[in-house]
C-alpha positions as CSV (number, residue, x, y, z in Angstrom):
1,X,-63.5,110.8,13.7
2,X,-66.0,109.4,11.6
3,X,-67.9,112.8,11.3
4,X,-64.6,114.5,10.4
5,X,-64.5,111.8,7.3
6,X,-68.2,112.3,6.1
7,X,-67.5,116.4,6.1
8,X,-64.4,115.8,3.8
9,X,-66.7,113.8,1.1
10,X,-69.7,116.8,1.9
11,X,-67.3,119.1,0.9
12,X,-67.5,121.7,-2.2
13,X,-63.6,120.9,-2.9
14,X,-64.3,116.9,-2.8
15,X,-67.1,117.1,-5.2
16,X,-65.5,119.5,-7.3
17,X,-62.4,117.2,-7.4
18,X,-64.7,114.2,-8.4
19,X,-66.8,116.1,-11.3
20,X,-65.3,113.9,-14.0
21,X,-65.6,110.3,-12.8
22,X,-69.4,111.6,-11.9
23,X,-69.8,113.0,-15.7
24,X,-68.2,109.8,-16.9
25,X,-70.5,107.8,-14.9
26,X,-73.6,109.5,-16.1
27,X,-72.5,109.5,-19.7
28,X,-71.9,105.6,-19.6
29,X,-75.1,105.5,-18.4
30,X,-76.5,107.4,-20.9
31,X,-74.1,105.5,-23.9
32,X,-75.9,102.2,-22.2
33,X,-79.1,103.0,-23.1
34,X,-78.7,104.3,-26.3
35,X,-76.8,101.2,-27.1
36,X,-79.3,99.4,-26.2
37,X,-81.7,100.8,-27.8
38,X,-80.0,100.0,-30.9
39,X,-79.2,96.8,-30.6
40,X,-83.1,96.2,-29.7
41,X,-84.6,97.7,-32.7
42,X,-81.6,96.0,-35.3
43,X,-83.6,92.6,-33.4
44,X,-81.2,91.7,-30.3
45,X,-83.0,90.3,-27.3
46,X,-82.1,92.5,-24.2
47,X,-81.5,90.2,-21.2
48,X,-82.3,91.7,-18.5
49,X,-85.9,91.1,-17.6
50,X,-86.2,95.0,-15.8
51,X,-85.0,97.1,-18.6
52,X,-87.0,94.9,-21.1
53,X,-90.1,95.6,-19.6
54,X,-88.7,98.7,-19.8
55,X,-88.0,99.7,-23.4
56,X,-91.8,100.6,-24.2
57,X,-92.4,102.8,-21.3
58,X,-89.2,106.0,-22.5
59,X,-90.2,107.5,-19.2
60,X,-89.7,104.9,-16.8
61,X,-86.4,104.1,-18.7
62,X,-85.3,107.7,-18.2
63,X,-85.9,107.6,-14.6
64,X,-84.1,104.5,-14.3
65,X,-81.0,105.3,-16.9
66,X,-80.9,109.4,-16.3
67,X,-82.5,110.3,-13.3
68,X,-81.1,107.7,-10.6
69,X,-77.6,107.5,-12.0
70,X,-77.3,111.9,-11.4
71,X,-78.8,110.9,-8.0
72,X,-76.0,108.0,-7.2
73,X,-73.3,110.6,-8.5
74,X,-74.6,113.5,-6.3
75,X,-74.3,111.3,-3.5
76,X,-71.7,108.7,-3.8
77,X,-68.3,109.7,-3.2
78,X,-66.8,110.1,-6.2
79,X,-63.8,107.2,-5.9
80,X,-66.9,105.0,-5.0
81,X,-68.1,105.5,-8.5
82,X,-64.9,103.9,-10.4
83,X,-65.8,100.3,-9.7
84,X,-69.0,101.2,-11.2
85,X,-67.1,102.8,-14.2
86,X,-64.8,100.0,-14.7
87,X,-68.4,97.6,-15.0
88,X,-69.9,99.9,-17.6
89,X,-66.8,100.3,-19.6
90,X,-66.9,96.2,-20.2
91,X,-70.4,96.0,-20.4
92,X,-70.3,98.6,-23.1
93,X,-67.3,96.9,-24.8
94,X,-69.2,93.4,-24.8
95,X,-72.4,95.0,-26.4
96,X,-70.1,96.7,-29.3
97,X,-68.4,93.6,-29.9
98,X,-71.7,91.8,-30.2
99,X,-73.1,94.3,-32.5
100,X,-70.0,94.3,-34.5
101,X,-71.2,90.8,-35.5
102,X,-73.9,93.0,-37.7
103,X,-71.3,94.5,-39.9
């Protein structure tokens, strides 16, 4: 039974089915950073201490912002990924209402 579940998610048609929600999660990913980037160089403090160690090494930031989020959508089933969606959606809204503080 469980076997016949995994194959369903391993299948061409699932993924196929989930190719926006894993677009969307990569892109959210990607808006993140660039965000972040921003609101770094305008003289914001980022608060977590992994990316900040982060944001003078653009490779290391890559791998952790590009290359592990297309690995987690490959993987993950693709309804796993909305919670995850949902999170960067609010996170991003926070940082653009703290930014708007600029204008």
């Amino acid at each position: 039974m469980v076997w016949l579940e995994a194959r369903r998610y391993l299948s061409a048609v699932e993924f196929k089915k989930g190719i926006p929600l894993r677009v969307a999660y990569v892109l959210l990913q990607q808006a993140d950073m660039m965000l972040t980037n921003f609101a770094v160089s305008v003289g914001f403090k980022e608060l977590n201490p992994v990316v900040r160690g982060m944001l003078d090494a653009p490779v290391e930031l890559l791998v952790l912002k590009l290359v592990i989020p297309l690995i987690i959508a490959w993987l993950v089933p693709a309804k796993l990924l909305l919670p995850a969606i949902v999170l960067l959606l609010v996170v991003l809204g926070l940082n653009l209402l703290e930014l708007s503080s600029l204008l």
